[in-house]
Backbone as CSV, one residue per row, in Angstrom:
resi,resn,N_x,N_y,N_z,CA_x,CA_y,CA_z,C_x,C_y,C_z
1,UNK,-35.474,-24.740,-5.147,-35.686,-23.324,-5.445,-34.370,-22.688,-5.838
2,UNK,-34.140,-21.988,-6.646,-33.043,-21.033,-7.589,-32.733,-19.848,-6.489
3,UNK,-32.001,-19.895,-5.990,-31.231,-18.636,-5.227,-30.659,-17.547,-6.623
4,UNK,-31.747,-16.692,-6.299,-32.233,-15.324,-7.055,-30.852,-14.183,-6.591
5,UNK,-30.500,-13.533,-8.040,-29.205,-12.772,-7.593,-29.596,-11.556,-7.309
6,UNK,-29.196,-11.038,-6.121,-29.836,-9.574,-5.629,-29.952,-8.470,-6.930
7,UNK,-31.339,-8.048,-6.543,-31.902,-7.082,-7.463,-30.668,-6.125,-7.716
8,UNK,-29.908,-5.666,-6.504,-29.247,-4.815,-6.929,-28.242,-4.574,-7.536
9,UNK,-27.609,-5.840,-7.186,-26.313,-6.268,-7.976,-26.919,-6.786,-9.573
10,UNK,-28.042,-7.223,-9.757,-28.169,-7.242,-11.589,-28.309,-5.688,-11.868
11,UNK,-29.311,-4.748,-11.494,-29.343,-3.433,-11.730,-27.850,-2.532,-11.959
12,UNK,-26.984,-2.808,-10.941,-25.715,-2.287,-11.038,-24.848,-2.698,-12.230
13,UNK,-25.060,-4.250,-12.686,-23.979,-4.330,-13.897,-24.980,-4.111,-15.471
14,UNK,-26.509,-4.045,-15.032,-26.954,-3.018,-16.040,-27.160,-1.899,-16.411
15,UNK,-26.664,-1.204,-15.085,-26.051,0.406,-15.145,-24.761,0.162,-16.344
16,UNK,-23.637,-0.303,-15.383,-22.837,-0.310,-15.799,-22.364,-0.498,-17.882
17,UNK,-23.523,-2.060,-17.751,-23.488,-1.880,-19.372,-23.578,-0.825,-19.884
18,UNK,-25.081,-0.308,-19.541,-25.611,1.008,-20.167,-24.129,2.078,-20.604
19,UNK,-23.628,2.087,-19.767,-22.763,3.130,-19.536,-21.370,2.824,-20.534
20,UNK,-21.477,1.593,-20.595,-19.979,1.325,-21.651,-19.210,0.261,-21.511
21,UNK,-19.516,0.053,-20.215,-18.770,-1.299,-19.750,-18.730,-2.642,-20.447
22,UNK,-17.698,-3.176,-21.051,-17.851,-3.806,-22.156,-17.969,-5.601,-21.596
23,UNK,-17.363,-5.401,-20.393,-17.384,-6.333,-19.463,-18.429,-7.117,-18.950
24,UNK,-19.627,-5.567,-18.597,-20.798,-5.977,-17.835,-21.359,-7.628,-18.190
25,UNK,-21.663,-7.423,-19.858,-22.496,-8.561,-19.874,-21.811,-9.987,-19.564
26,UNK,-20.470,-9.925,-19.667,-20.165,-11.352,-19.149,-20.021,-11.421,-17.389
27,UNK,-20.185,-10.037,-17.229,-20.192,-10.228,-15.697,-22.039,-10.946,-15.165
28,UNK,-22.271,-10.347,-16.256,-24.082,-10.289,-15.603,-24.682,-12.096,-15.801
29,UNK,-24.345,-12.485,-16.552,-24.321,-13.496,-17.390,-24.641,-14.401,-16.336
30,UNK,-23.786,-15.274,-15.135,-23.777,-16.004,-13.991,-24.370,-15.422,-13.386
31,UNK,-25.458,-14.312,-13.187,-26.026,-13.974,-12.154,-27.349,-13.525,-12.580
32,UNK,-27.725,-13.865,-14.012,-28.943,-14.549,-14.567,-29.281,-15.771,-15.231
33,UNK,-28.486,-16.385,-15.268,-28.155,-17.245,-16.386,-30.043,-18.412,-15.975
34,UNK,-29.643,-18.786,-14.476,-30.759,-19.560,-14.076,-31.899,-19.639,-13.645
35,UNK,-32.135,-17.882,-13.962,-33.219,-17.009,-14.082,-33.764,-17.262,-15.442
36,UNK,-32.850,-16.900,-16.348,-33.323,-17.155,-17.536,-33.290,-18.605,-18.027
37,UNK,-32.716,-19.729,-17.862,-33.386,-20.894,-17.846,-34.617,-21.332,-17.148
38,UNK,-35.290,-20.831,-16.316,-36.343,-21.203,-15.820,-37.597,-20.769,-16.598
39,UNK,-37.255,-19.221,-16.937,-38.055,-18.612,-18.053,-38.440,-19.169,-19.113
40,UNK,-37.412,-19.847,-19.545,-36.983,-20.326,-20.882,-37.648,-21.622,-20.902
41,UNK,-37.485,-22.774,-19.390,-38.476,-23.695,-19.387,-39.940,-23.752,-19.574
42,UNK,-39.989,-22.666,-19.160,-41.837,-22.231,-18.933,-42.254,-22.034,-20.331
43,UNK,-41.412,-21.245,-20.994,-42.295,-21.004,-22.389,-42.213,-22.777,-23.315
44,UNK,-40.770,-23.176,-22.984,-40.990,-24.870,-23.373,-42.313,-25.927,-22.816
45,UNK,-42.597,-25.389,-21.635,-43.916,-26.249,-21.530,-44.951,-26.146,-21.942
46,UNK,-45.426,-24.889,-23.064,-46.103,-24.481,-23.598,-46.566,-25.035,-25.217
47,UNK,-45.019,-25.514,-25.139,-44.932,-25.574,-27.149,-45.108,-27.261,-27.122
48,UNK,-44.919,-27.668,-28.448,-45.479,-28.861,-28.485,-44.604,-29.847,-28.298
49,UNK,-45.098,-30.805,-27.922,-44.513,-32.129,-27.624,-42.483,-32.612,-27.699
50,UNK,-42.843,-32.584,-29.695,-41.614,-32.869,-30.073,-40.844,-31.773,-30.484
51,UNK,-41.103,-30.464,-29.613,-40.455,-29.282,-30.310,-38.920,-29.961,-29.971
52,UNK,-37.959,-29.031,-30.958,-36.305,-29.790,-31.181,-35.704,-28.356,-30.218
53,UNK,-36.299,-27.554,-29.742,-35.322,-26.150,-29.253,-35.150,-26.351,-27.822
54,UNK,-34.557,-26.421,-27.005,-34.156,-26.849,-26.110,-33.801,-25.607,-25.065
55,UNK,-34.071,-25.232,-23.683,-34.493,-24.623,-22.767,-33.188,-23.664,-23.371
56,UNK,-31.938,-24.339,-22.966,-30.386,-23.899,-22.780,-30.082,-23.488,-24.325
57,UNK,-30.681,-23.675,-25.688,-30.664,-23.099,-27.105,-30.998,-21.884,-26.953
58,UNK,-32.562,-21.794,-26.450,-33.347,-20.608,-26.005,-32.454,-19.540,-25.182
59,UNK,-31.716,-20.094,-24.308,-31.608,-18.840,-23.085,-30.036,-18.151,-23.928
60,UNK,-29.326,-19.265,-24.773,-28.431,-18.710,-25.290,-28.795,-17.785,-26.694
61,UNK,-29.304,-18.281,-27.254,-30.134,-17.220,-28.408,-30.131,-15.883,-28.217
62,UNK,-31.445,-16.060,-26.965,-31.469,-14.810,-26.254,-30.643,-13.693,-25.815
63,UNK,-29.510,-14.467,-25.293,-28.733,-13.299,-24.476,-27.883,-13.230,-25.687
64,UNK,-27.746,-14.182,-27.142,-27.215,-13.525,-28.157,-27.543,-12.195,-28.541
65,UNK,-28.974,-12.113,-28.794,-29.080,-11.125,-29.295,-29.661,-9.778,-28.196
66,UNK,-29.291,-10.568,-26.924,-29.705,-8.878,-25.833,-27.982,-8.446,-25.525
67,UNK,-26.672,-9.298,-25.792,-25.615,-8.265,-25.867,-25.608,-7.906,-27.231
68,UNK,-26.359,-8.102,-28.253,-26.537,-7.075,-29.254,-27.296,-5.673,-29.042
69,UNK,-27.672,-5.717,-28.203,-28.674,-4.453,-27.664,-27.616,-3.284,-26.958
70,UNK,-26.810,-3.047,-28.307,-25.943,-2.215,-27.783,-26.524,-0.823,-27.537
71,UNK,-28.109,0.033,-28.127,-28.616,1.024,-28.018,-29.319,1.051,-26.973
72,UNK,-29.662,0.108,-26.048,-30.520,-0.116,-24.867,-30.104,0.328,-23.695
73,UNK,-30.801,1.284,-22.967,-30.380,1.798,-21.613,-31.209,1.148,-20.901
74,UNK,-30.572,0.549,-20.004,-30.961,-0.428,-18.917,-31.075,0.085,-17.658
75,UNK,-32.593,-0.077,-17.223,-33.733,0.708,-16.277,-33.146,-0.232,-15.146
76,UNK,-33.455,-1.590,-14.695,-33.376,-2.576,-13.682,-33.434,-3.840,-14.291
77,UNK,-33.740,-4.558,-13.063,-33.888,-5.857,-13.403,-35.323,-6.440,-13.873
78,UNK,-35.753,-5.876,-13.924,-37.287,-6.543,-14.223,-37.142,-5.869,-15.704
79,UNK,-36.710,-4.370,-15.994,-36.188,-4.327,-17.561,-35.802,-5.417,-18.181
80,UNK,-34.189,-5.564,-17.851,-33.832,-6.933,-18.525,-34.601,-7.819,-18.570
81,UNK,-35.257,-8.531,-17.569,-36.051,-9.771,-18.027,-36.945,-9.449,-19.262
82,UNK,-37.553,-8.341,-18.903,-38.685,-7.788,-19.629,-38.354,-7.825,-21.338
83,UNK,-37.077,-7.359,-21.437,-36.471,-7.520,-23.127,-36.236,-8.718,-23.089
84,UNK,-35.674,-9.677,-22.233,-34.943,-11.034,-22.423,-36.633,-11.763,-22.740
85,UNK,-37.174,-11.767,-22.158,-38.698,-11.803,-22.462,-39.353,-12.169,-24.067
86,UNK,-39.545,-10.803,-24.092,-40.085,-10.648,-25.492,-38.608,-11.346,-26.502
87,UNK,-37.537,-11.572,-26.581,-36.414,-11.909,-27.516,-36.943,-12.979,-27.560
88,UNK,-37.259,-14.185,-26.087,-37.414,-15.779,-26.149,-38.694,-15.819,-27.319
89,UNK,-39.575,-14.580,-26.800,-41.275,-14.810,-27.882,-40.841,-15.045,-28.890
90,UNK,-39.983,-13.667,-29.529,-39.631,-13.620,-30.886,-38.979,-15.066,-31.342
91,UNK,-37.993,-15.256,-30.635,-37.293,-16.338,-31.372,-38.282,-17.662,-31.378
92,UNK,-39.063,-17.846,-30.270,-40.284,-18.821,-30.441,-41.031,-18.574,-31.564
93,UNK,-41.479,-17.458,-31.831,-42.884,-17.307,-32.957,-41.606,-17.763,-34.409
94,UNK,-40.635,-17.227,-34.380,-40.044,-17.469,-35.137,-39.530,-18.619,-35.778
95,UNK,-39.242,-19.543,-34.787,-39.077,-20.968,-35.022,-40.591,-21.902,-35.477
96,UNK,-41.648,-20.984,-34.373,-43.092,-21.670,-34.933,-43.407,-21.372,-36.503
97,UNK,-43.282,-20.526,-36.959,-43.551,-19.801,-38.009,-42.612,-20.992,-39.063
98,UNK,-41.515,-21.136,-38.755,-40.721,-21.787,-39.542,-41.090,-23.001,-39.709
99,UNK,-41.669,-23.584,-38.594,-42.268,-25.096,-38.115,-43.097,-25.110,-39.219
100,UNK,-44.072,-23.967,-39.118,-45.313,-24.373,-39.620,-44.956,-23.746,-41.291
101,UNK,-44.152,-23.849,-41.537,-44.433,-23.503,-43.159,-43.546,-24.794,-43.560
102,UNK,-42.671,-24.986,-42.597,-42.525,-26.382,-43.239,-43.622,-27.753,-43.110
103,UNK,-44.349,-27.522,-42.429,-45.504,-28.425,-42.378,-46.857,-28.223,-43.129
104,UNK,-46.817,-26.798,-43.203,-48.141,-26.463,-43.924,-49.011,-26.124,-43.040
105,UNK,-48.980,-26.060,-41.475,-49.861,-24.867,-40.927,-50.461,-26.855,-40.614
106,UNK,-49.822,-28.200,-40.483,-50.691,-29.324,-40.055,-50.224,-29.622,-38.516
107,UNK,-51.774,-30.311,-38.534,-51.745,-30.893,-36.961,-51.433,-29.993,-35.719
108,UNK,-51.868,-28.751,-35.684,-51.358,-28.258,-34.687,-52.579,-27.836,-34.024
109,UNK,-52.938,-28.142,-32.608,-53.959,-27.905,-31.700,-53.712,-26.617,-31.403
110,UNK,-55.019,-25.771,-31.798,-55.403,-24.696,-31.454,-55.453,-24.494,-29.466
111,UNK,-55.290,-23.551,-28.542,-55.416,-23.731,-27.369,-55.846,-21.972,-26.931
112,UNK,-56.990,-22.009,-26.425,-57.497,-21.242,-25.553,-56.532,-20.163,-24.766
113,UNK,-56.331,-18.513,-24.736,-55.397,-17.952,-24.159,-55.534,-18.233,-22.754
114,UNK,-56.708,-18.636,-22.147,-56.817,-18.754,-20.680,-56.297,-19.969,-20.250
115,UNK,-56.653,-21.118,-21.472,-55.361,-22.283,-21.357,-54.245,-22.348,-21.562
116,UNK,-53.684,-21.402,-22.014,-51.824,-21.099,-22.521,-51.794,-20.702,-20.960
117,UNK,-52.267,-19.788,-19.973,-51.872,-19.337,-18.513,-51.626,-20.716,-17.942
118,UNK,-52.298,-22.013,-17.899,-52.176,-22.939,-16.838,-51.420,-24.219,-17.874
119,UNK,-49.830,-24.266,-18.067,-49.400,-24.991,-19.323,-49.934,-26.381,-19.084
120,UNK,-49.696,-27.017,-20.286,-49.978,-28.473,-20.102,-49.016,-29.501,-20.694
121,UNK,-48.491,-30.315,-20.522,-47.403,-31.286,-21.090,-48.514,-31.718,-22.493
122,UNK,-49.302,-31.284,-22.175,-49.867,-32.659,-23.362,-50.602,-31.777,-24.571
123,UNK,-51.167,-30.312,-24.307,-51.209,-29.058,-24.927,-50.202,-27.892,-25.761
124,UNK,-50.291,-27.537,-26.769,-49.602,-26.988,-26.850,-50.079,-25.471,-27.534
125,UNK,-49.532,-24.087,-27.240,-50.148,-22.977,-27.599,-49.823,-22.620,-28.972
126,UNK,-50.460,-21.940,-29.876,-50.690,-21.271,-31.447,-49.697,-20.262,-31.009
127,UNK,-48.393,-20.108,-30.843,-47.314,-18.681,-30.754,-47.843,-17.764,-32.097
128,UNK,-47.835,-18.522,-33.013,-48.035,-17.987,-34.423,-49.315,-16.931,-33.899
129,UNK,-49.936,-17.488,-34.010,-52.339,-16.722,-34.038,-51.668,-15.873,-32.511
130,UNK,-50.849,-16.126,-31.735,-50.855,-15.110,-30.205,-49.888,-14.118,-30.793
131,UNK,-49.057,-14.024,-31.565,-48.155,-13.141,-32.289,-49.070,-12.306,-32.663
132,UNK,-49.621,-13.133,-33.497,-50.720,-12.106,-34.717,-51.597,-11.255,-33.637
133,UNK,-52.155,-11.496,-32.755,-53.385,-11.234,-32.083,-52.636,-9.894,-31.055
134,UNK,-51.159,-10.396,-30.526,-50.445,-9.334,-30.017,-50.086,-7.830,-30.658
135,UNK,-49.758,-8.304,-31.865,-49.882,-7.007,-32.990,-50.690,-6.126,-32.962
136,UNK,-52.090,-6.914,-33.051,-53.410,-6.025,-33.141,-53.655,-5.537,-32.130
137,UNK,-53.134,-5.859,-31.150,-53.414,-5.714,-29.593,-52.713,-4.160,-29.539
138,UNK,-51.515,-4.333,-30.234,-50.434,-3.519,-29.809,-50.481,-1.859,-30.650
139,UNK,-51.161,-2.122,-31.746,-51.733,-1.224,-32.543,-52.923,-0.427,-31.885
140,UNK,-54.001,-1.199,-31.151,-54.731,-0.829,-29.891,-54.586,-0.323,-28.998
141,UNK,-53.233,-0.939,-28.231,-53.194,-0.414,-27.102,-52.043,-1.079,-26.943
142,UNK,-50.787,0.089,-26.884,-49.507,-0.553,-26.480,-49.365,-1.003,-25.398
143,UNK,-49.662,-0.175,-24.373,-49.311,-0.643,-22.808,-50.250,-2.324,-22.877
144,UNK,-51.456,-2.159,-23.089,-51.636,-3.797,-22.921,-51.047,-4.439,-23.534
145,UNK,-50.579,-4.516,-25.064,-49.437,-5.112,-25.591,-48.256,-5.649,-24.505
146,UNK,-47.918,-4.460,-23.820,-46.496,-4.769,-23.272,-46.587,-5.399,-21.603
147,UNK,-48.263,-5.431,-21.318,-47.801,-6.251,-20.294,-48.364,-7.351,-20.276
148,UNK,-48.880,-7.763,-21.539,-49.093,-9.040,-21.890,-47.896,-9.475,-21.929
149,UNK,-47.175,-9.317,-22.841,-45.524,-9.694,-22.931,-44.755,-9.685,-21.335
150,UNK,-44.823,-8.935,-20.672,-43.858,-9.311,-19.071,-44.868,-9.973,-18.680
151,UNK,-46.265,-9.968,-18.364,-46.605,-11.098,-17.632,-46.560,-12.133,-17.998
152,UNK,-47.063,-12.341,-19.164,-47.791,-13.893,-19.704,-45.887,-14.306,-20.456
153,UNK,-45.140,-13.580,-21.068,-43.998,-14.325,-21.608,-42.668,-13.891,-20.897
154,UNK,-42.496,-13.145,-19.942,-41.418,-12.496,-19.257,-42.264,-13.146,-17.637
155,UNK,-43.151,-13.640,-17.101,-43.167,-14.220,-15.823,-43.129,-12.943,-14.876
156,UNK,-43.259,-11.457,-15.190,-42.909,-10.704,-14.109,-44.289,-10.643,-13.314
157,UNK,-44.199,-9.973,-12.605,-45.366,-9.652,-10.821,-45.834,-8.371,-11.368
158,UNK,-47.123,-8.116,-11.037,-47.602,-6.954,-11.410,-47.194,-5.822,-11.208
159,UNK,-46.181,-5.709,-9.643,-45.391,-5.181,-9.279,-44.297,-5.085,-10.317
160,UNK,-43.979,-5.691,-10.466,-41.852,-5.720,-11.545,-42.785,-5.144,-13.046
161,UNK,-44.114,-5.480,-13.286,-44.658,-4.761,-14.161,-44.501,-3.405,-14.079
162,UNK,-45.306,-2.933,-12.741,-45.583,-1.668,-13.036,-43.954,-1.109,-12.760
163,UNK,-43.133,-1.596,-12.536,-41.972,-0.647,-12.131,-41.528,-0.661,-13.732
164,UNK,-41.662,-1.505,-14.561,-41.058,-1.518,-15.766,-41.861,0.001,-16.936
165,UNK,-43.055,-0.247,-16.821,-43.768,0.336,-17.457,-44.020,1.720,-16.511
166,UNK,-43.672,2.330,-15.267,-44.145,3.211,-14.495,-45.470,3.740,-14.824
167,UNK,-46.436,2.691,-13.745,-47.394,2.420,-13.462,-47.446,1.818,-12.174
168,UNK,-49.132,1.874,-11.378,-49.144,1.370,-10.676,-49.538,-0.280,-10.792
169,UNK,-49.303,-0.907,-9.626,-49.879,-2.770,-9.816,-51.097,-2.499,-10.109
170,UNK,-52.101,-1.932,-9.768,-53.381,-2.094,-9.515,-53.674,-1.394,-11.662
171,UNK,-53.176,-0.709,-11.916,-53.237,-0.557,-13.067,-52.660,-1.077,-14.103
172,UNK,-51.477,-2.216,-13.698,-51.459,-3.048,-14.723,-52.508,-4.569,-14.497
173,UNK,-52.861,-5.226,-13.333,-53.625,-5.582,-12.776,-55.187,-5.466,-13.774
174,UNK,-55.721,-4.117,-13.876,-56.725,-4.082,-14.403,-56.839,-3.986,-15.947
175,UNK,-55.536,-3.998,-16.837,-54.993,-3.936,-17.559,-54.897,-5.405,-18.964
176,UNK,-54.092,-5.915,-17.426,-53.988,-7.601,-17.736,-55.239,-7.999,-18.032
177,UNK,-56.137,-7.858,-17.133,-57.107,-8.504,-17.380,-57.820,-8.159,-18.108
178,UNK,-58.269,-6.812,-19.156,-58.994,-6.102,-19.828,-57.882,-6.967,-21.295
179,UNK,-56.978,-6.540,-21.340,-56.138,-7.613,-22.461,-56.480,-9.322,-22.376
180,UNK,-56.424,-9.458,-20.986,-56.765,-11.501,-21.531,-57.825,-11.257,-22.141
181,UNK,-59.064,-10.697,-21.991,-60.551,-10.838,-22.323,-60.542,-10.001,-23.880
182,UNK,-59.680,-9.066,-24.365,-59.927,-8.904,-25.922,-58.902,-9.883,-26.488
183,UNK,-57.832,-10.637,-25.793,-56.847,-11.802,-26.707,-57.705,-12.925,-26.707
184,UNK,-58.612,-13.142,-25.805,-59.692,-14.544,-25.655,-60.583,-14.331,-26.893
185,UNK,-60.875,-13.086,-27.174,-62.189,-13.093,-28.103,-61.362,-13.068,-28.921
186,UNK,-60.276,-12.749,-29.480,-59.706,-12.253,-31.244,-58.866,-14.039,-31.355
187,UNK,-58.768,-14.582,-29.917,-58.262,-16.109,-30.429,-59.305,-17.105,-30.755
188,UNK,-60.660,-16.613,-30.456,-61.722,-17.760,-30.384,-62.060,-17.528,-31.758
C-alpha cells in the first residue's frame, strides 16, 4: 500500500502555487508523484494489450502540462487529481485517436462502459467512442460530464467528488449512476 501524502500538506503547496510560488510544483511533485502513478496504472489496464505509453510517460506528460496550468487556482487535493485526471484522458484519447488513424479504426474490441469499471488484462476500452459519448454527455449535462471524469478517470470517492464539484455524496452518487446508464445506451 502507497503511504498517501497528507491532504493538507498537498492543499498547502497548492495554495501556495496558486498564489505565485514558483517553487510549489517541484515541491509538490514527491508528494504526488505515486499517487499519480497508480492513477496512471489504472487507466493502463484499461487500454490494449501492446499499447507503447508507459505508466511513468503518462504521469510525466501530465504534470507537463498541469505546471502549465499557470491560470488555475487550486481548490485542494482532490482538485488536483481531478485536473491531473482529465490531462491523463486527454493525452490517452489522444494517443488512441492517433493509434487509430494510423491503423484505420482496425482490430479494436469494442467494450461495454459497465465493463471499462471492472478492467481486464485481456480487454481493452474504445477511449476514442467514450471521448465522443463524454462530449455529448457534457453538452447535456456538465456536472455528469465532470463526475464521470473524477470518478471513472480521476479514481476519486464520491466524497473527494462532491468536495470538488460542491455537492453533496449522495448527489453525485445519484448522478454517477444516472450518467453510467445514458453512457451505456449512447455506447451500445
Amino acid at each position: 500500500m502507497i503511504s498517501l501524502a497528507p491532504r493538507e500538506e498537498v492543499t498547502r503547496m497548492l495554495v501556495d502555487w496558486s498564489g505565485g510560488d514558483r517553487e510549489a510544483p517541484a515541491k509538490l511533485m514527491p508528494l504526488v508523484y505515486e499517487e499519480l502513478r497508480q492513477l496512471a496504472r489504472q487507466y493502463l489496464q484499461r487500454e490494449r494489450p501492446d499499447h507503447t505509453l508507459q505508466a511513468t510517460g503518462l504521469v510525466h506528460e501530465a504534470y507537463l502540462r498541469l505546471v502549465d496550468q499557470s491560470t488555475t487556482t487550486w481548490q485542494n487535493r482532490a482538485h488536483f487529481f481531478g485536473v491531473a485526471a482529465q490531462l491523463m484522458r486527454r493525452i490517452l484519447v489522444d494517443y488512441a485517436r492517433s493509434h487509430r488513424a494510423e491503423k484505420r479504426g482496425g482490430g479494436w474490441d469494442k467494450l461495454a462502459f459497465e465493463e471499462a469499471l471492472a478492467p481486464s488484462a485481456e480487454r481493452s476500452i474504445d477511449l476514442v467512442a467514450l471521448d465522443d459519448a463524454l462530449k455529448d454527455l457534457l453538452a447535456l449535462d456538465p456536472r455528469q460530464s465532470q463526475i464521470v471524469e473524477l470518478r471513472f478517470f480521476g479514481g476519486l470517492t464520491n466524497e473527494e467528488v462532491g468536495e470538488v464539484l460542491d455537492v453533496s455524496p449522495r448527489t453525485v452518487k445519484r448522478e454517477w449512476r444516472m450518467a453510467k446508464a445514458w453512457l451505456r445506451r449512447e455506447m451500445a
